[in-house]
N, C-alpha and C positions, 0 to 999 in steps of 0.2 A: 504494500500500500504506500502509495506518496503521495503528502498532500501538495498541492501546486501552486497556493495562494490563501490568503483572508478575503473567504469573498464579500461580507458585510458584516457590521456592526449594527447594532439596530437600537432607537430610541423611541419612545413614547414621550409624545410632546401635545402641550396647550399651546404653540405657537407655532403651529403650521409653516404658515405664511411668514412668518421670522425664520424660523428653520430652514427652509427651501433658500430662500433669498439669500441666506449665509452663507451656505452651503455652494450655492450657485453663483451668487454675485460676486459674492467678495472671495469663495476659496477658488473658485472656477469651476465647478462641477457640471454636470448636464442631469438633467431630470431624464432617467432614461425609462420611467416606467412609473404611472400612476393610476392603481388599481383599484377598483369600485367595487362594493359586494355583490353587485350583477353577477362576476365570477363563480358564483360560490351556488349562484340558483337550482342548477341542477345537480349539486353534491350533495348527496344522500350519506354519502358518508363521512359529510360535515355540519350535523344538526343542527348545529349553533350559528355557526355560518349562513348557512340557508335560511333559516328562521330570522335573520337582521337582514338578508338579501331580498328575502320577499317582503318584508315591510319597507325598506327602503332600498333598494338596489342602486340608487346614484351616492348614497353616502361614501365617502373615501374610504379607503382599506389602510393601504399601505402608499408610501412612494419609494422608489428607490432612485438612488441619486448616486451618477457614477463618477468617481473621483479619479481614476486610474482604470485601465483597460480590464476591466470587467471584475473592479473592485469599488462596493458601494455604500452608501450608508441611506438603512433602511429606517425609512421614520410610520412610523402609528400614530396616529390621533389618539389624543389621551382618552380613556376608560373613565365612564363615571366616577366616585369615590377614591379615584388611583391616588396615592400620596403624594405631596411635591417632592420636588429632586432635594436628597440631601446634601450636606456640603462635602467636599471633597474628603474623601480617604478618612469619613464616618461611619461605615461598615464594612464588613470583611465580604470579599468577592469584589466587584467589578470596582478598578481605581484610575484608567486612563486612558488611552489610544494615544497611538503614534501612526506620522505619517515621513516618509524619505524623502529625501529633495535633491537635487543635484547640485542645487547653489543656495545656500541658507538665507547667506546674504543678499542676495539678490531677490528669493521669495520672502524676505521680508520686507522690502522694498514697494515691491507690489503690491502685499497683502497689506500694509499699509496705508497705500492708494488706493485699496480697496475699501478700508475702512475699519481692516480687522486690527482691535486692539489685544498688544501683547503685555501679559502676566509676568514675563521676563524678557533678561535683554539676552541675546546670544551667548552661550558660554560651550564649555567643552566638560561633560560630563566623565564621573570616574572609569564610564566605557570607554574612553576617548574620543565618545562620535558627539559633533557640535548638535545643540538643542536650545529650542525656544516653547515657550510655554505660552498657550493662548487658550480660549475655551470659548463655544457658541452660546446664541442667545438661551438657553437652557442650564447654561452653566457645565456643561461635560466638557471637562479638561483634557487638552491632548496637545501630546509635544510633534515638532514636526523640528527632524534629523536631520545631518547630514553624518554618511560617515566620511572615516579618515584610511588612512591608511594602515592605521596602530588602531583601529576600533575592535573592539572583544568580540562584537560581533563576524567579525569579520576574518579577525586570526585565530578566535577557539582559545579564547585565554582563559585557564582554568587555575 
């Protein structure tokens, strides 16, 4: 078995329309799929699904938003009752994302001019691969990399 990628990460969001725009405008991404519970009308063997598809079949599902070739981030409309997002590295499980870049410098330049505000300035982490800290309108924290030459990732430094 080999896996060949992360193909999404996925959030539940009360900010659609912030999320999409963030995602798109300011990181660059493409909405490459926006799925309606129409989908789901004739799955019988998705009860739940079918039952919110025949009362409403135009309500949105999911989106997925491709950020790198055929790597995405899947957002959901938040769930009635759902909790808000807690603050960072408050519970044990889920704590970041990361994304690579080929010029740090230079995507933070842009990302700048895009409008995205960063949580940190450039540095070079104890992996040796340089990192910057930024987070979406939802508040999900993620660093976006560059490696180096001497990056642990990259030479297997144990």
């Amino acid at each position: 078995m080999n896996f060949t990628n992360i193909m999404h990460i996925a959030f539940y969001t009360d900010q659609m329309d912030e999320m999409i725009d963030f995602y798109v405008n300011k990181l660059g991404g493409k909405v490459k799929a926006s799925v309606k519970y129409e989908v789901y009308l004739n799955r019988d063997d998705r009860p739940v699904m079918q039952a919110i598809a025949k009362k409403t079949p135009d309500k949105l599902f999911n989106v997925y938003i491709e950020l790198a070739p055929m790597q995405f981030i899947e957002l959901f409309p938040a769930e009635e009752n759902q909790k808000p997002h807690t603050e960072f590295n408050e519970h044990i499980g889920y704590s970041h994302y990361a994304f690579i870049v080929e010029d740090i410098y230079d995507t933070r330049k842009i990302l700048e001019r895009n409008g995205v505000v960063f949580d940190t300035d450039i540095s070079k982490g104890p992996s040796e691969t340089y990192q910057m800290w930024t987070h979406d309108p939802d508040g999900n924290k993620f660093e976006i990399m560059q490696y180096t030459e001497n990056s642990i990732q990259i030479i297997s430094h144990t």
